[in-house]
C-alpha positions as CSV (number, residue, x, y, z in Angstrom):
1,X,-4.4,-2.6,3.0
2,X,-7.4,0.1,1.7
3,X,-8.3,0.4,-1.9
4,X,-9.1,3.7,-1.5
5,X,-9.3,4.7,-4.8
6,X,-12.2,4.5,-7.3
7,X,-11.0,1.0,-9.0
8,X,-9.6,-2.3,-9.5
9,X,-6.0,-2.9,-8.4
10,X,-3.7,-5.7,-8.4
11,X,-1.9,-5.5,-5.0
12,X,2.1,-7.2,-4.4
13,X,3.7,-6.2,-0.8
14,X,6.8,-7.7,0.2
15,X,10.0,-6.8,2.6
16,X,13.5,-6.2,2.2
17,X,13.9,-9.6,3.3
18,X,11.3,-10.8,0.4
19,X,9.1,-11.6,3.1
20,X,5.7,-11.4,0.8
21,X,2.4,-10.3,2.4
22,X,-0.2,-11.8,0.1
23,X,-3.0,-9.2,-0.9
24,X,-4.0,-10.0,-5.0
25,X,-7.2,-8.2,-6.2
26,X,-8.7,-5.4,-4.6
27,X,-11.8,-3.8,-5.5
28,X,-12.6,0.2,-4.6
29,X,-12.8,0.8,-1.3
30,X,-12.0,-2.8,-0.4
31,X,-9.9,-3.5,2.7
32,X,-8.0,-6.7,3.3
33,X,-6.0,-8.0,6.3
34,X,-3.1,-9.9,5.7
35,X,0.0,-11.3,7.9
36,X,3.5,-12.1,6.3
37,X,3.7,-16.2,4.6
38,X,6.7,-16.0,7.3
39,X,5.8,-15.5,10.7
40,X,8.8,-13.2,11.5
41,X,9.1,-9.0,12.0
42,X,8.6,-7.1,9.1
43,X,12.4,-6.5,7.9
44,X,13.5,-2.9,6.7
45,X,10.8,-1.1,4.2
46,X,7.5,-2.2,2.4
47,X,7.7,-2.5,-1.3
48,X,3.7,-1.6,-2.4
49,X,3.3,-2.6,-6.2
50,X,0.2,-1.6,-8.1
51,X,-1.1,-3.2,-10.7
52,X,-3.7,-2.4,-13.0
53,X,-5.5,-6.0,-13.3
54,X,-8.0,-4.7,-16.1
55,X,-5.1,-4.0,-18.6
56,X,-3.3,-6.5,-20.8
57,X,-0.1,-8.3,-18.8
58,X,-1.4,-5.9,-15.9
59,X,1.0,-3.4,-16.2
60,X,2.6,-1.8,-13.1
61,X,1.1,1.4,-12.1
62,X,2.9,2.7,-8.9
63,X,5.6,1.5,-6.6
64,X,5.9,2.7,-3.1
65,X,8.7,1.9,-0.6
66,X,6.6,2.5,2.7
67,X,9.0,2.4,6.2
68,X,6.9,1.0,8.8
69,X,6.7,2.8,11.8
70,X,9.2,2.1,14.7
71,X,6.0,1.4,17.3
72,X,4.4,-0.7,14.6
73,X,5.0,-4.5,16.8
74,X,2.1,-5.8,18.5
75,X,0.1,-3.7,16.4
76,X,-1.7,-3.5,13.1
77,X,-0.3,-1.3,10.6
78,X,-2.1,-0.1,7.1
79,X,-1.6,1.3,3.9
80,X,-3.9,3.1,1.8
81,X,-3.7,3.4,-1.2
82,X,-5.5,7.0,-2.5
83,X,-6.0,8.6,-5.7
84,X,-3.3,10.1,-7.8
85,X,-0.2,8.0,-6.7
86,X,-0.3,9.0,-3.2
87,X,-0.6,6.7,-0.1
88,X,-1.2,6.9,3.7
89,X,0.5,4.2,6.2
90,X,-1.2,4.2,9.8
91,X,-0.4,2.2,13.0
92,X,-3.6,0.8,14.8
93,X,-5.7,3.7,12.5
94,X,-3.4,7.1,13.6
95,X,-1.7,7.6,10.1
96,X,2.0,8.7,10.8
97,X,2.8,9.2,7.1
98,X,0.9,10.9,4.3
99,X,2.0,11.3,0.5
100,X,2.1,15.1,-0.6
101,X,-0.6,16.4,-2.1
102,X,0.7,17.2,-5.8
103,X,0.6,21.0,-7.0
104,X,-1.8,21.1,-9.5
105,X,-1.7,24.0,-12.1
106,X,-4.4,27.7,-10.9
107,X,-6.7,27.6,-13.4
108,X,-7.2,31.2,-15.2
């Protein structure tokens, strides 16, 4: 998991099968390695929540459902989380899904 965003975040990643990967606090452009508590395949889609640990009750920010790549066994997939809601997820560093850019308005 990358922090790739400009501040503090409270990271929660679990599994369909409530495996939990514990992350916690991240700082900006902090990167943290972490395997499941369970030592077993990652079952069905990532839930990525975002919290905003600098706010009272650290109210949730973002949610992402990430599906992890069919090749991803034996190998080390990532998630960054960018600026503006968006996220990457990579296998072994070759990102095989992006987030959208969002439309943002011309200005006159």
């Amino acid at each position: 998991m990358i922090n790739g965003t400009s501040g503090r975040l409270f990271v929660e990643v679990q599994d369909d099968s409530g495996n939990i990967f514990p992350f916690g606090f991240m700082y900006a452009g902090q990167r943290i390695a972490s395997r499941p508590q369970d030592s077993r395949p990652i079952s069905g889609q990532l839930t990525v929540i975002i919290r905003d640990p600098d706010q009272p009750g650290a109210p949730e920010l973002r949610r992402y459902k990430v599906q992890p790549a069919e090749n991803y066994m034996g190998h080390t997939l990532g998630v960054t989380i960018l600026p503006g809601g968006r996220y990457r997820a990579a296998v072994d560093g070759k990102v095989y899904y992006s987030t959208p850019e969002r439309d943002t308005p011309a200005e006159n």
